[in-house]
KOLDOPA-119459 format. One record per residue (C-alpha): residue in one letter; x, y, z. Coordinates in pm, whole numbers, padded with zeros to 5 digits, always signed. Layout:
aXYZ/...
END
This chain:
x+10561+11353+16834/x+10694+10990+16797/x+10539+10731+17047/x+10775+10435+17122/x+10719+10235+17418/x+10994+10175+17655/x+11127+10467+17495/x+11271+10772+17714/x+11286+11139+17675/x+11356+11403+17906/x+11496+11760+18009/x+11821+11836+18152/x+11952+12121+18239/x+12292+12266+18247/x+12359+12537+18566/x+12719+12633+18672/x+12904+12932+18745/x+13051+13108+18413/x+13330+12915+18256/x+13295+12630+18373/x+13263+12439+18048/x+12899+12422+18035/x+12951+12509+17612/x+13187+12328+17556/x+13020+12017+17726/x+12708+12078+17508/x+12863+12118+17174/x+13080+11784+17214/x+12766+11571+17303/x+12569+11688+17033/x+12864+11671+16743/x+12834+12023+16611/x+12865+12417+16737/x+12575+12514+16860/x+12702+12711+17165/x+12985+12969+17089/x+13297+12879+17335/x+13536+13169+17485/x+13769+13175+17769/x+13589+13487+17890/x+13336+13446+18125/x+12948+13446+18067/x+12989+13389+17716/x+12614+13233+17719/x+12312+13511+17714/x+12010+13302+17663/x+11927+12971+17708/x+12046+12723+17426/x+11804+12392+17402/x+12078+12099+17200/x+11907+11780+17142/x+12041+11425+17197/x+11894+11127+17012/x+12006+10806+17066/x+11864+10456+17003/x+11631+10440+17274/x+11583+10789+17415/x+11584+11142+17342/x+11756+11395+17574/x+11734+11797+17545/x+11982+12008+17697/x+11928+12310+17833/x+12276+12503+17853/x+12169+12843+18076/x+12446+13132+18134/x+12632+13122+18412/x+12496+13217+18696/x+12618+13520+18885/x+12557+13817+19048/x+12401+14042+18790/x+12523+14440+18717/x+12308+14529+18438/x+11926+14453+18317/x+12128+14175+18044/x+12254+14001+18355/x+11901+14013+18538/x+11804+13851+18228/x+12049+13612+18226/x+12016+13527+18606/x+11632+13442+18537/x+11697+13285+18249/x+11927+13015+18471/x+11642+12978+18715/x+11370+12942+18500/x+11538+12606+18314/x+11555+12463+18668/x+11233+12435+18662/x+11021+12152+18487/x+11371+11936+18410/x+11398+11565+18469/x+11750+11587+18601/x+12003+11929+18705/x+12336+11906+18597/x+12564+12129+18827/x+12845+12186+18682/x+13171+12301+18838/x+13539+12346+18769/x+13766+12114+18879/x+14054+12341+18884/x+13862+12602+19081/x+13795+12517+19479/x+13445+12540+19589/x+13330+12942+19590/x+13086+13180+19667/x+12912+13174+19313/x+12846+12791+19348/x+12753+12798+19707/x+12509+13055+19589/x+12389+12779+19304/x+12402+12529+19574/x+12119+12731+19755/x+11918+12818+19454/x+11906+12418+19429/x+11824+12349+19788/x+11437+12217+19841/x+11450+12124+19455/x+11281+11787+19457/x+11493+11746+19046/x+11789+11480+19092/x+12085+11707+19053/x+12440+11565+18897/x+12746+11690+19041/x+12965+11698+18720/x+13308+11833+18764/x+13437+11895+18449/x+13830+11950+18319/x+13959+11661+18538/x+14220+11599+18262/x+14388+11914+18391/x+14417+11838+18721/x+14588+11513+18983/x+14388+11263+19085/x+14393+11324+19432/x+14274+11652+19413/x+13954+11506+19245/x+13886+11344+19556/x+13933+11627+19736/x+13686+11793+19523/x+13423+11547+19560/x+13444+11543+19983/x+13413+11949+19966/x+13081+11914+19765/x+12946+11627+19935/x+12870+11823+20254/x+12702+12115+20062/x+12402+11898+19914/x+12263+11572+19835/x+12367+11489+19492/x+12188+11204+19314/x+12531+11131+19142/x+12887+11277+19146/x+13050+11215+18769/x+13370+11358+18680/x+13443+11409+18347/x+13619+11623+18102/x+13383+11785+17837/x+13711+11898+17592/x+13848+11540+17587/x+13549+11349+17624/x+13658+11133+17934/x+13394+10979+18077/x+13123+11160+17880/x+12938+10841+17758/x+12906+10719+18123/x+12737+11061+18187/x+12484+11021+17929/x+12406+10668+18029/x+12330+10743+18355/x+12153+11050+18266/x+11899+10804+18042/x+11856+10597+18386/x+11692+10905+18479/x+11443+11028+18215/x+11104+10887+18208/x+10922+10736+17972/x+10805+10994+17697/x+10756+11071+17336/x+11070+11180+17041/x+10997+11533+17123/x+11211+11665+16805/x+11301+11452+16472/x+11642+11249+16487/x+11822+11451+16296/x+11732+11803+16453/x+12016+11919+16723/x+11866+12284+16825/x+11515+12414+16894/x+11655+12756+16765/x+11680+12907+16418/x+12008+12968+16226/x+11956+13285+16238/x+12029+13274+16638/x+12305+13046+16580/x+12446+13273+16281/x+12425+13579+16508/x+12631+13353+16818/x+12870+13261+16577/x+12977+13611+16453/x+12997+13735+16849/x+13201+13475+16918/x+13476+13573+16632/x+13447+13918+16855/x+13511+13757+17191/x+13776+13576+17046/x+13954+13917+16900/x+13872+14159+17164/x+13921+14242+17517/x+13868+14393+17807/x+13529+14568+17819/x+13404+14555+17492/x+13311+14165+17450/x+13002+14199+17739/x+12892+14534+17522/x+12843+14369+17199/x+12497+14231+17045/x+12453+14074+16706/x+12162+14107+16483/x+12112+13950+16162/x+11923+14171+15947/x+11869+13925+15625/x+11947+13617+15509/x+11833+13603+15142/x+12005+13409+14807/x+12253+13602+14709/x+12165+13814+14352/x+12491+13757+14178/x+12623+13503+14246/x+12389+13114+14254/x+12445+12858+14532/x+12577+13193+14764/x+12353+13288+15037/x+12424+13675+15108/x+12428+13743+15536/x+12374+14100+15642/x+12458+14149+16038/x+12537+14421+16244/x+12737+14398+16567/x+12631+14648+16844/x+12832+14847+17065/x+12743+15079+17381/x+12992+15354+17261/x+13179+15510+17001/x+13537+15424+17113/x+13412+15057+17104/x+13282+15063+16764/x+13617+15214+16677/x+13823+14900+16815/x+13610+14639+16659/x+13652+14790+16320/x+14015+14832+16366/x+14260+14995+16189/x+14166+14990+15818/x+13905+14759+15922/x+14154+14504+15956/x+13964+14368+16298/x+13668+14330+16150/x+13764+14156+15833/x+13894+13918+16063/x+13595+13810+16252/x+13390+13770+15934/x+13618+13611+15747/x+13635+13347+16088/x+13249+13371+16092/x+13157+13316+15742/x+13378+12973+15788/x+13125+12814+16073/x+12820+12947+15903/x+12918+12784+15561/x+12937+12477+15757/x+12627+12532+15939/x+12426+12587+15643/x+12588+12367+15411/x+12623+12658+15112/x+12864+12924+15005/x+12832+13265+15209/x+12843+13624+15112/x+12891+13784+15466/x+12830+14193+15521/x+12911+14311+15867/x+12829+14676+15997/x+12899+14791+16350/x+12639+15067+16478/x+12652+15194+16868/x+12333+15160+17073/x+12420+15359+17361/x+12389+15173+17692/x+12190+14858+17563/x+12263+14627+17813/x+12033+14891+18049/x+11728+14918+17838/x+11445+14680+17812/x+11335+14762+17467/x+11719+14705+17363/x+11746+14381+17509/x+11402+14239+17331/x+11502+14400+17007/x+11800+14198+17013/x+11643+13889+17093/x+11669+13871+17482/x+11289+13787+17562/x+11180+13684+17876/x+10849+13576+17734/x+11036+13297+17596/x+11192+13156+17921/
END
C-alpha cells in the first residue's frame, strides 16, 4: 500500500432501492462495465467493490443490490449483503429515483440508516428526466425523513453533476493509504465479471420470471488449442426448471446464440484478446432456495 501524505482514501457505499441507477452510476465513474445494467429490478446479487483513483485520493465503491424485502434465501443474501457494506464506510450514498416519489422500500432504507453515525449523501439520480420543480419537491420530502450530510442531484446516465459528487465525496474521506494500484478498477476477478456479463445478455433477452432464476458459472478460461491469441470461455447459465432452460435456448438455439454472441463482445473488450465463447444451459432445480446452491455459484456470505 502506497503512503502519500495529504493523500485521501476511503469507502463509500452505494444503498438504494432496486433500479435506481446505482449500476449505472458506478460504471460511468469508473470508465468501464463493471456492473451489468438492466431495466429489471435487482439486477445486482453481490456486492461489486469499483475503484476510483484520482490525483490526490483513492475512492472504492461499494455498489450493494437493492435493498428489498427478500422471498427467497438469494434475496436474504442479498439483503445482508446491503447491510453489511454499511458498515465500516467513510460516507453512505443513498440513492433514490427522482422520477419515483418517496416509498415504502426507501423509508425502510431510511430506518436501516437511522443511529448510523456514517455521513450519508442523498443522491437523487435521473434528474435529466424530470422538471425542475419537482426536484425541489423531492428534496423537501426527504429532508424530513433524516439528516443528510449533503443532498446532490445528479444524473448518473448523462453525467450531470457527477464531478461535483465526487469532489465533495473526497471532502469526506480521511487521510489513508492507495489501497489498490492506479490502474486497477475492481477488487474482483474476470471471471466474476465474465460470468455478470453473460447474465446480463439474458436479462436483456428474457422476461418475466426467468431473469431472477438464472446463475452463471464459468467453468474454464484456458488459451484456446486451435486457434493462438483466442482465449476459449466455457460457461453455463442455470435455470430452476426445465421450461426455463427451454426459453433461453430458444428455438433452434437462436436465443442463446444471441446472448453469446452479445457477451463474447464485452468480454473481448474486457480482456483485451479474441474469444472463443461455449455456453450450456443446465437446470438446478430451485437454487435460489438452497444454501449449498447459492455458495457453489459464488454467493458467499463469508465474503461480506
Amino acid at each position: 500500500m502506497q503512503e502519500n501524505k495529504g493523500y485521501k482514501s476511503g469507502f463509500v457505499s452505494i444503498v438504494g432501492r432496486p433500479n435506481v441507477g446505482k449500476s449505472t452510476f458506478l460504471n460511468r465513474v469508473i470508465g468501464q462495465k463493471i456492473a451489468i445494467m438492466s431495466d429489471k429490478p435487482q439486477t445486482t446479487r453481490n456486492k461489486v467493490q469499483g475503484v476510483l483513483t484520482q490525483q490526490n485520493s483513492q475512492t472504492i465503491f461499494i455498489d450493494t443490490p437493492g435493498i428489498h424485502k427478500p422471498k427467497h434465501k438469494l434475496g436474504e443474501f442479498m439483503l445482508k449483503t446491503s447491510r453489511n457494506a454499511l458498515r465500516e464506510v467513510d460516507v453512505i450514498m443513498f440513492m433514490v429515483n427522482a422520477e419515483q416519489a418517496i416509498g415504502k422500500g426507501d423509508e425502510f432504507i431510511i430506518e436501516l440508516l437511522q443511529g448510523n453515525k456514517t455521513p450519508v449523501f442523498l443522491i437523487i439520480n435521473k434528474i435529466d428526466l424530470v422538471h425542475p420543480d419537482e426536484l425541489v419537491k423531492i428534496i423537501d420530502s426527504y429532508k424530513d425523513k433524516f439528516d443528510f450530510a449533503e443532498i446532490i442531484p445528479i444524473s448518473a446516465l448523462q453525467g450531470n453533476n457527477v464531478e461535483n459528487l465526487l469532489s465533495t465525496i473526497e471532502k469526506y474521506l480521511p487521510e489513508g493509504p492507495q489501497y489498490y494500484p492506479a490502474d486497477q478498477v475492481t477488487d474482483h476477478p474476470e471471471r466474476f465479471i465474465i460470468s455478470e456479463l453473460i447474465r446480463e445478455k439474458v436479462l436483456h433477452l428474457t422476461r418475466e420470471e426467468i431473469p431472477h432464476s438464472i446463475a452463471v458459472v464459468i467453468e474454464r478460461i484456458k488459451p484456446h488449442e486451435e486457434k493462438e491469441n483466442m482465449i476459449h470461455v466455457q460457461a453455463t447459465i442455470m435455470v430452476e426448471r426445465d421450461s426455463q432452460k427451454g426459453i433461453v435456448i430458444g428455438k433452434r438455439g437462436a436465443l442463446l446464440k444471441e446472448v453469446g454472441s452479445r457477451a463474447r463482445q464485452d468480454i473481448e473488450m474486457l480482456l483485451g484478446s479474441k474469444v472463443y465463447l461455449e455456453l450450456w444451459v443446465k437446470v438446478q432445480k430451485d437454487w435460489r432456495n438452497k444454501q449449498t446452491h447459492l455458495r457453489d455459484f459464488g454467493f458467499r456470505e463469508d465474503e461480506y
